[in-house]
C-alpha positions as CSV (number, residue, x, y, z in Angstrom):
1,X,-74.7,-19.8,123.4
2,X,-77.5,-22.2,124.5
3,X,-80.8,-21.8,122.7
4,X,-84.5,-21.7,123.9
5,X,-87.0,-24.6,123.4
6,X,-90.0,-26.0,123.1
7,X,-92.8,-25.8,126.3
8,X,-90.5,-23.0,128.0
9,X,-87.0,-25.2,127.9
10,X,-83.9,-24.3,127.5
11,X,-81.3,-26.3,125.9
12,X,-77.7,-26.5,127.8
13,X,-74.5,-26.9,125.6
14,X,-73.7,-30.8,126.0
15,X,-70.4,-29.9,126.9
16,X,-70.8,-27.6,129.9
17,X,-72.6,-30.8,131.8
18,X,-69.6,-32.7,132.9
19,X,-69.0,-36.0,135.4
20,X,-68.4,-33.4,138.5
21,X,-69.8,-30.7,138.1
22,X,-71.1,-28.0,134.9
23,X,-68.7,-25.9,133.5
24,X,-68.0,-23.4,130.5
25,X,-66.5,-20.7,129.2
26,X,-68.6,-17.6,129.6
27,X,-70.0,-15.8,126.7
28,X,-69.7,-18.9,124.7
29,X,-71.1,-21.9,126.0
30,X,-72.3,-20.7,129.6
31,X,-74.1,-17.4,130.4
32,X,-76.8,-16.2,132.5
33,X,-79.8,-18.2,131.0
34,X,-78.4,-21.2,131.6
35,X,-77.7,-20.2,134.7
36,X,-81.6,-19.8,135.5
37,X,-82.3,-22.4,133.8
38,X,-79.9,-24.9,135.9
39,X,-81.0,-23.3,138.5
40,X,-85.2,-23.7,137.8
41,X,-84.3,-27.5,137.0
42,X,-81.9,-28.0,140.2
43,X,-85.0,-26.7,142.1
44,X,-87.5,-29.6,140.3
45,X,-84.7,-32.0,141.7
46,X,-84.6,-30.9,145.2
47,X,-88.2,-30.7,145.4
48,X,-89.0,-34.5,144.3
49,X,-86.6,-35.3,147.3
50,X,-89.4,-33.0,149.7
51,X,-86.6,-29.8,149.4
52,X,-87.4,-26.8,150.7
53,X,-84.4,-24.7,151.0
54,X,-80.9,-24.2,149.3
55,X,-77.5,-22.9,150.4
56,X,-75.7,-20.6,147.4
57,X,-72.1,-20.0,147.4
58,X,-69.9,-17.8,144.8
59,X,-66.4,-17.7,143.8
60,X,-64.3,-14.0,142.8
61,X,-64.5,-15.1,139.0
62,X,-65.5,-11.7,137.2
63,X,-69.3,-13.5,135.9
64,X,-69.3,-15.2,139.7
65,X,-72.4,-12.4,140.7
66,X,-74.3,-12.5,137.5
67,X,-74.5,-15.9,137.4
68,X,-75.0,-16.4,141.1
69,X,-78.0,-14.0,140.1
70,X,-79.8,-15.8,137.7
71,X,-78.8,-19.1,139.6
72,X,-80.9,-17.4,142.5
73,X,-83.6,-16.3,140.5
74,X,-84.3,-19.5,138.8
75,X,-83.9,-21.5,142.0
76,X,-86.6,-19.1,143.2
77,X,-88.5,-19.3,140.2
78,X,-88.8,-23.0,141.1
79,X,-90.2,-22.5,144.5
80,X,-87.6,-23.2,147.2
81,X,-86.0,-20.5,149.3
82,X,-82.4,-19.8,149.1
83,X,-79.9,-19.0,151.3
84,X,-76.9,-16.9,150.1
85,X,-73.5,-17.1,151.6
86,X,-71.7,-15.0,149.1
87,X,-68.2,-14.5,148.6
88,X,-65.9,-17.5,149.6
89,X,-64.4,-21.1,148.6
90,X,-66.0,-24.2,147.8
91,X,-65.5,-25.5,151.2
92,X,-67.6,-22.8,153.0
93,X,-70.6,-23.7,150.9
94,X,-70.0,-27.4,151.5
95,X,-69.8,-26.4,155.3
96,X,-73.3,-24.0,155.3
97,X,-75.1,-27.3,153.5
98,X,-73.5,-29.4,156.1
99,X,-74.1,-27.2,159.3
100,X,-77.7,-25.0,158.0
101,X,-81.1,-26.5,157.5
102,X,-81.1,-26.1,153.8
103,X,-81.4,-29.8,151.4
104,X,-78.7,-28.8,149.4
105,X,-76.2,-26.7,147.8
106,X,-74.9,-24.7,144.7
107,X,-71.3,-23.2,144.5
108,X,-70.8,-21.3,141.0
109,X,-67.0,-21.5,140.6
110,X,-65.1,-22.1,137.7
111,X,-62.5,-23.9,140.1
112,X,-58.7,-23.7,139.0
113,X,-60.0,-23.0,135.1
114,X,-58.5,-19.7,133.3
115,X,-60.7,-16.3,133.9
116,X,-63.0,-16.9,131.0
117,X,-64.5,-20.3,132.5
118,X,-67.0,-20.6,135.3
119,X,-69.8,-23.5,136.4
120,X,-71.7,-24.9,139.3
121,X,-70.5,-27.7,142.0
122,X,-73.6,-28.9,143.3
123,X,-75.2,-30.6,146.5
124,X,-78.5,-32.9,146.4
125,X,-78.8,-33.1,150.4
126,X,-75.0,-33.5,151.8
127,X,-73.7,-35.6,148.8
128,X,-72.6,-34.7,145.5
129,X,-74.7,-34.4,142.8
130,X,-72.5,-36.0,139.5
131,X,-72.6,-38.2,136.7
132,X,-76.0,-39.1,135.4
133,X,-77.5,-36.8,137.8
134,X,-76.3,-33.9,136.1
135,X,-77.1,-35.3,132.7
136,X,-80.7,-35.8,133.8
137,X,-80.1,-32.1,135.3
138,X,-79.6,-31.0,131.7
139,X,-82.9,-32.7,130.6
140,X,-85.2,-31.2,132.7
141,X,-83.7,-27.5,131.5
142,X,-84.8,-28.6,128.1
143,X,-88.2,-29.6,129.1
144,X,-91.3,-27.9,130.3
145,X,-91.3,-27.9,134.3
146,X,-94.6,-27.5,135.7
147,X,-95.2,-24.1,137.6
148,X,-94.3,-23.7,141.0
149,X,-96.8,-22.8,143.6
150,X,-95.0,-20.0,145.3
151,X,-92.2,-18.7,144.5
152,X,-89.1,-18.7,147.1
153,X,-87.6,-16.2,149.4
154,X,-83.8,-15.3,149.3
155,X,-81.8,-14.3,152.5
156,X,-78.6,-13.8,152.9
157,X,-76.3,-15.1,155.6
158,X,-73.1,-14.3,156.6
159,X,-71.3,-18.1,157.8
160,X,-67.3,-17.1,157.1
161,X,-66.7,-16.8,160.8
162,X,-68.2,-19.6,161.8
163,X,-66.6,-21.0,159.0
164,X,-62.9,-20.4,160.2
165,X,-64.3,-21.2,163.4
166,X,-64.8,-24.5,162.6
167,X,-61.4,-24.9,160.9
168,X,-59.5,-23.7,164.4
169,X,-61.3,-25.7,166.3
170,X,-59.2,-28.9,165.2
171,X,-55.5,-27.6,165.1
172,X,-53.5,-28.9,167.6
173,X,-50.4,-27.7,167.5
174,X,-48.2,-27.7,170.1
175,X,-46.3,-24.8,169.2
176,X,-46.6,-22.1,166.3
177,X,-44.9,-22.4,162.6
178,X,-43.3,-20.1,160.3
179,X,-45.5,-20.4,157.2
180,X,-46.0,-18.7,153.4
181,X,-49.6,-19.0,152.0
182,X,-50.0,-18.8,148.2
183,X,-54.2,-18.0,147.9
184,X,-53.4,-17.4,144.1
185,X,-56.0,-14.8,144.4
186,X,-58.5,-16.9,144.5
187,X,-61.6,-17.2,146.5
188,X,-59.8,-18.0,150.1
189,X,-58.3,-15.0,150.3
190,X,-60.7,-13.7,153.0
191,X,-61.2,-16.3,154.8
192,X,-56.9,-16.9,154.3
193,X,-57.0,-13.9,156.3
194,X,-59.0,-14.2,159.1
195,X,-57.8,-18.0,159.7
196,X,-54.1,-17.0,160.1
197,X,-54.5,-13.7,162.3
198,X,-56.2,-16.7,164.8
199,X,-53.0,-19.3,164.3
200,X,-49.7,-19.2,166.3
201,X,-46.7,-19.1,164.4
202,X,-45.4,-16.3,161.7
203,X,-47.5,-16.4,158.4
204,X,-47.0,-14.7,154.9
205,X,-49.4,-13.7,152.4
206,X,-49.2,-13.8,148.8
207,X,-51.9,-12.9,146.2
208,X,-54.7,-12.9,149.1
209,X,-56.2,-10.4,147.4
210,X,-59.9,-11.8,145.4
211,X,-58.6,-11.3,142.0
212,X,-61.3,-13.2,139.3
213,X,-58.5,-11.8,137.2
214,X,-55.9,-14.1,138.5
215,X,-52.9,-11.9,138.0
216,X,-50.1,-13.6,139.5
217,X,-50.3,-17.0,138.2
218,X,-53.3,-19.4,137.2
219,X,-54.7,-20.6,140.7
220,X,-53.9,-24.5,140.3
221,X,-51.4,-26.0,142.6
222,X,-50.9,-29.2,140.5
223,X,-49.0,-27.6,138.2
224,X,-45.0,-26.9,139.3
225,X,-45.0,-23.2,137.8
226,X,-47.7,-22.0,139.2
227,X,-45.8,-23.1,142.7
228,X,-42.3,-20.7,141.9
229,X,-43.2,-17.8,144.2
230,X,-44.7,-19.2,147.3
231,X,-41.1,-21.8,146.3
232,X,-38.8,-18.3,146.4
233,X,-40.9,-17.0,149.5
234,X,-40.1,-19.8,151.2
235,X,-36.9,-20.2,150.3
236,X,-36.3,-16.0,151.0
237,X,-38.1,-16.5,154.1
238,X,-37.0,-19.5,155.7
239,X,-40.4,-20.5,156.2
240,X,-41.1,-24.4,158.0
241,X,-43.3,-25.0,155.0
242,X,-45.6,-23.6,152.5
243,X,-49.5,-24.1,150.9
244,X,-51.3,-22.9,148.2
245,X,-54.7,-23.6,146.9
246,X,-56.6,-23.4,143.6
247,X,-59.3,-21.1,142.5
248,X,-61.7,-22.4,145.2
249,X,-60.1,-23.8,147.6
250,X,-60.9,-27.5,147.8
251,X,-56.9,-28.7,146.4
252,X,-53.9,-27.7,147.8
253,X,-50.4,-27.8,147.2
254,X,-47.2,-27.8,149.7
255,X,-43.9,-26.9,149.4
256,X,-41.4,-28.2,152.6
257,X,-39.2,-25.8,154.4
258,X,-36.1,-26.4,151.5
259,X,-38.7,-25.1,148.8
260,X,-39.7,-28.7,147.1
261,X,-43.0,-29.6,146.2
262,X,-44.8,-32.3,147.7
263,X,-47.5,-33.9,145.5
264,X,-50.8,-34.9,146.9
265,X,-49.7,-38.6,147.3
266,X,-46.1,-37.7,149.5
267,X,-48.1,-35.5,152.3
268,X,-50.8,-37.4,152.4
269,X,-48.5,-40.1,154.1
270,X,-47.9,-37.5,157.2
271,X,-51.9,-37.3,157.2
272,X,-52.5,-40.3,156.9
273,X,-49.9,-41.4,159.5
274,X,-51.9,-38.8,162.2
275,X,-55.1,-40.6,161.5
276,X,-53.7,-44.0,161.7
277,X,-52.5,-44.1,165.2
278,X,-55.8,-42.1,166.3
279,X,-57.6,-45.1,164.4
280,X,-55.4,-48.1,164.2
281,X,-56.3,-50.4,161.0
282,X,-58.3,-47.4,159.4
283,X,-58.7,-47.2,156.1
284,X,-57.4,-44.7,154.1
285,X,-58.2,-44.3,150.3
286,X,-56.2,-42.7,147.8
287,X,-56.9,-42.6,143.5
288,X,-55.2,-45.1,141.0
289,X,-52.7,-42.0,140.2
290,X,-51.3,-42.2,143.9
291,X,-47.8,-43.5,144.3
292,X,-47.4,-46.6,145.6
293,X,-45.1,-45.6,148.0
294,X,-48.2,-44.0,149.5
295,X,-50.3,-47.3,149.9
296,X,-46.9,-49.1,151.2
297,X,-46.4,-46.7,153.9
298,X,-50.2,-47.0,154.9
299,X,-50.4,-50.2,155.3
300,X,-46.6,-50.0,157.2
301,X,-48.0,-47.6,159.3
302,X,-51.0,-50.1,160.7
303,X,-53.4,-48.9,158.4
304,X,-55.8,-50.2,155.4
305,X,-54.9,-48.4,152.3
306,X,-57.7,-48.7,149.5
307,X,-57.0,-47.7,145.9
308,X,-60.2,-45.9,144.3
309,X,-61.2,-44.4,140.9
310,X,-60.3,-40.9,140.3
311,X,-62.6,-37.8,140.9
312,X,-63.4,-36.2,143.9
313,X,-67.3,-36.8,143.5
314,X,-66.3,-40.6,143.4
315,X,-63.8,-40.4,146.4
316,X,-66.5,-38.5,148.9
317,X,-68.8,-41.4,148.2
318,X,-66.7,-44.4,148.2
319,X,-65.8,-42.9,151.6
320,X,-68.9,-42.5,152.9
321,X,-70.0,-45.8,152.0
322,X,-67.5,-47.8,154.0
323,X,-67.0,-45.0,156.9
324,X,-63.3,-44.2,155.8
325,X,-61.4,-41.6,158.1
326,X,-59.3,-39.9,155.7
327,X,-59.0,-39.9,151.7
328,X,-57.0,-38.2,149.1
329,X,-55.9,-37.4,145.3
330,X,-52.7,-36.7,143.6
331,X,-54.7,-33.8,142.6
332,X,-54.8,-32.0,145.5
333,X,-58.2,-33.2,146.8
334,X,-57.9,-34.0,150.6
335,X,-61.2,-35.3,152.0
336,X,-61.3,-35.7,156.2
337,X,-64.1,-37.6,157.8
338,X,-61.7,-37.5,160.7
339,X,-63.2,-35.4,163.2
340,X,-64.6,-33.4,160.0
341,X,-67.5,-33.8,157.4
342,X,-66.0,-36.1,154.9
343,X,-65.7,-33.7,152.1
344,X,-62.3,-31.9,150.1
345,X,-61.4,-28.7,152.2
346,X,-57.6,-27.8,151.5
347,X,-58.0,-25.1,154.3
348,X,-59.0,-27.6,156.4
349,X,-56.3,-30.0,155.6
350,X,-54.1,-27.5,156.1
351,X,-54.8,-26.6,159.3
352,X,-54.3,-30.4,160.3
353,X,-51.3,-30.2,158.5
354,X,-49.8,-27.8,160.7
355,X,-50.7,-29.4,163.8
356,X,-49.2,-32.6,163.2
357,X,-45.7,-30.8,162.4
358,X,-46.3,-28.6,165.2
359,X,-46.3,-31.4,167.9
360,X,-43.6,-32.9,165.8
361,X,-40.0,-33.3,166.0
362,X,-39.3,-33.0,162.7
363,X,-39.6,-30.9,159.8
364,X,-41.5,-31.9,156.6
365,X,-38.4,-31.5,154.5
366,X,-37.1,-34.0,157.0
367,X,-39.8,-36.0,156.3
368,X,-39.5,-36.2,152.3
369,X,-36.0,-37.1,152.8
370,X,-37.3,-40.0,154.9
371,X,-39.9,-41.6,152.3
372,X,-38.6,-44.2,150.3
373,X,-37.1,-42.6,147.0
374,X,-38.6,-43.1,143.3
375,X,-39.1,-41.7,139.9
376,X,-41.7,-41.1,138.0
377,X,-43.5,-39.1,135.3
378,X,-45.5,-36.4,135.7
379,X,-49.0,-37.0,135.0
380,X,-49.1,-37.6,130.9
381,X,-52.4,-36.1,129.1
382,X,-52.8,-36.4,125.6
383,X,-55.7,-36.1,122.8
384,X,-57.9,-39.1,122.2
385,X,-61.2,-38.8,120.9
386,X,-64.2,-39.1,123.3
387,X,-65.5,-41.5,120.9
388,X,-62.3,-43.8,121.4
389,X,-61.0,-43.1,125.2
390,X,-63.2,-45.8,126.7
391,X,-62.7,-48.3,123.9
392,X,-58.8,-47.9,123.9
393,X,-58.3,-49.0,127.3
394,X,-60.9,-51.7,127.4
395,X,-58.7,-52.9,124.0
396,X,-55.1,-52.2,126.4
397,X,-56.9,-54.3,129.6
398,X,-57.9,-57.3,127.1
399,X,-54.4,-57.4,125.9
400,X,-53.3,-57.3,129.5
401,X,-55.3,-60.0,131.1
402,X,-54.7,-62.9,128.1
403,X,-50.7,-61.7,129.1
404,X,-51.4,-62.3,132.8
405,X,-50.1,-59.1,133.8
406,X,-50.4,-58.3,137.7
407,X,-52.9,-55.4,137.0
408,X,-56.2,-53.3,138.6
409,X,-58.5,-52.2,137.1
410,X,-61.0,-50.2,139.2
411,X,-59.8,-46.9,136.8
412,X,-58.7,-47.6,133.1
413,X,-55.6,-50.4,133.8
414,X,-52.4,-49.5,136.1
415,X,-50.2,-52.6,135.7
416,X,-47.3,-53.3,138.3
417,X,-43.8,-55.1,137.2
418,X,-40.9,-55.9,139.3
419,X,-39.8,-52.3,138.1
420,X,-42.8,-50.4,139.8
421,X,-46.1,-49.9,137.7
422,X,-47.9,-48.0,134.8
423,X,-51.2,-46.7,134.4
424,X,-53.5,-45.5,131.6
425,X,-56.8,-44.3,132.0
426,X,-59.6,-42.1,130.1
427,X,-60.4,-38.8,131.5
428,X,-64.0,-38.3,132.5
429,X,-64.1,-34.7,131.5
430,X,-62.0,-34.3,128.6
431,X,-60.9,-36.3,125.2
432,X,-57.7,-37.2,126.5
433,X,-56.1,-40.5,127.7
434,X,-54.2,-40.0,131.2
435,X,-50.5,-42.1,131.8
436,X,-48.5,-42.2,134.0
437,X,-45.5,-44.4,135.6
438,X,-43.4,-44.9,138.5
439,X,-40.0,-47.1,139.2
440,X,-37.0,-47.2,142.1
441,X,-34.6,-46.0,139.3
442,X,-34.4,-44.6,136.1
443,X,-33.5,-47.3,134.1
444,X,-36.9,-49.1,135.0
445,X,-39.0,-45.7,134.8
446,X,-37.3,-46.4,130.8
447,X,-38.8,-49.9,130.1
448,X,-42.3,-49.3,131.9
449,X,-42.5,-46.0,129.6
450,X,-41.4,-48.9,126.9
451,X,-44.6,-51.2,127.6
452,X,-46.7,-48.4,128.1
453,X,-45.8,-47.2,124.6
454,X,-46.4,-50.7,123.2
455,X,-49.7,-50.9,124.5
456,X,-50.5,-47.6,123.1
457,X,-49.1,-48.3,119.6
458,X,-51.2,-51.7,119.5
459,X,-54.3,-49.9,119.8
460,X,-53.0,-47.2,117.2
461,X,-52.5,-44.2,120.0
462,X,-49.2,-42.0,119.3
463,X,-47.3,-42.0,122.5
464,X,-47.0,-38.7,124.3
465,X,-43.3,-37.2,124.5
466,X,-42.0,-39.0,127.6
């Protein structure tokens, strides 16, 4: 656990402050000191910007209330009132901050992490709060703060309804789907509810239930196993589609009416489609691991397609600085400015999901079948020290340039051949290097796996099992 210090501090274990957000496991590196203590130095931040009130959100995760407590006692402590929302996704809370007078915003989730982890996404104003900002964040825990002159007052407010509220408001569907939802117990479930007794169509519910517990499967849509039994229900069900989402509800996954997965960067393309003829020449911006059948179709589609660094923190503010309409990850992240506030809501995008196939023709599996076909590794993570990430691909990028290879690199290197194209980055949350490749066939998916591994081996990686 974290210790006290000096002048009243208290010292945060270095590895719970991360790019994004702060995260732990409980017990072990994150309890409910550091909880108050985040929260007293969150306060000191807010108030140097003239903050006077803060929206708090919490996830189902089994610590979510005791550390929502001691969040809201050392918020308090540091002098600014608090608003709690309780019980809901990540969305809702970015929603309160974006829609309540309050300065910013605290979620504690753990996100699509096991049971045993939890943390805080936070809010300075309406923009995330990451990278060196939550470094300094764990500075000011560890140092005296000066006294407070009052200390706050805490109300709670109820915003779910006008939460789902604002998510009907924008489908347009023209007529009603049959859909399976997959809320992997995790903290949409309520809201889940209430959203689809309001939509037209025929909708299923699996694992709605708040379950910190998760006891049907780990709540993270990325992974394909975690997707098997909202696949069956579809399947069993002859469902037009279905979604899931991850522990909190800001990434979310879809499965077409034949029960195969779509990865972030294949429905995006219908999305993105939508916005584009609302907003010809829009650009739309998607991370390095996106297909590039994803950036060809934008820009044959009329729009501007904009490759970005990974990490939803980054993507929200790369979009905000040049007034982007719609952004997205392979990870699930799916950010609408369209018509909506600009941050990652998979409820949301789901809900514009099924109003785009609702005044269509077609069916998404008819869709897939239409995008151009490829093949392509999974997303590759292996072990590389934290110490060597960084310096491994600035050694592969080197090597690259004096070869003249047709390469970006906004987001470690991703290089493209006549075959298709590579990519290798470092995480920015873990010690692991991140590959990944794409080709038209199999046979060139073989020799960009080939130079990938070269470029690994010159720097003295091991290259993962392809």
């Amino acid at each position: 656990m974290s210790s006290g210090a000096a002048g009243g501090g208290h010292v945060l274990n270095p590895t719970i402050l991360r790019e994004y957000d702060i995260r732990g496991v409980v017990g072990e590196t994150l309890g409910a000191a550091d909880a108050r203590a985040i929260g007293r130095a969150f306060a000191a931040v807010v108030a140097e910007k003239g903050g006077k009130r803060i929206a708090i959100g919490r996830d189902g995760r089994l610590s979510s209330p005791e550390l929502e407590a001691a969040l809201v006692d050392g918020i308090a402590a540091g002098g600014l009132d608090i608003i709690r929302i309780g019980l809901g996704p990540t969305p809702m809370l970015y929603f309160a901050v974006n829609t309540l007078e309050v300065d910013g915003g605290v979620m504690v989730t753990g996100s699509h992490n096991p049971p045993h982890y939890n943390g805080f996404k936070l809010m300075l104003g309406k923009k995330s709060f990451f990278g060196a900002d939550i470094q300094r964040l764990g500075r000011l825990a560890a140092g005296p703060l000066p006294d407070a002159p009052r200390r706050g007052s805490v109300a709670a407010r109820e915003v779910i309804d006008a939460y789902v509220g604002r998510l009907l408001r924008d489908y347009d569907g023209a007529r009603g789907l049959n859909v399976a939802w997959d809320a992997g117990n995790g903290a949409t479930g309520d809201v889940l509810k209430r959203l689809v007794a309001k939509l037209p169509g025929h909708h299923v519910l699996l694992n709605e239930t708040i379950d910190g517990r998760f006891p049907a499967h780990h709540p993270d849509p990325t992974e394909a196993k975690n997707l098997r039994q909202l696949q069956q229900a579809v399947r069993e069900r002859g469902s037009d589609l279905g979604i899931a989402f991850d522990g909190d509800g800001d990434r979310i996954g879809v499965v077409d009416g034949k029960g195969r997965i779509l990865w972030g960067d294949q429905f995006m393309v219908v999305l993105a489609g939508d916005v584009i003829r609302a907003n010809p020449g829009a650009t739309i911006i998607a991370d390095v691991k996106a297909s590039q059948v994803l950036f060809d179709e934008v820009a044959r589609l009329g729009g501007t397609p904009l490759m970005w660094r990974t990490g939803h923190s980054l993507i929200k503010t790369k979009m905000a600085e040049i007034g982007a309409p719609l952004a997205g990850e392979m990870s699930g992240h799916i950010f609408y400015a369209d018509h909506y506030y600009g941050y990652d809501d998979a409820l949301y995008a789901a809900v514009r999901l099924l109003g785009i196939l609702a005044r269509s023709a077609d069916s998404l599996a008819a869709f897939r079948d239409g995008l151009p076909p490829v093949v392509n590794t999974p997303e590759l993570r292996f072990p590389c020290a934290d110490t060597r990430k960084f310096a491994v691909i600035s050694e592969v990028r080197d090597r690259l340039e004096r070869a003249g290879a047709d390469m970006s690199d906004i987001d470690g290197v991703r290089v493209r051949t006549r075959d298709g194209w590579w990519l290798l980055r470092a995480s920015n949350t873990q010690d692991v290097l991140v590959a990944r490749a794409e080709a038209k066939d199999e046979a060139g998916l073989e020799r960009l796996k080939t130079l990938l591994a070269e470029q690994l081996k010159a720097s003295g990686i091991e290259p993962p099992a392809f």
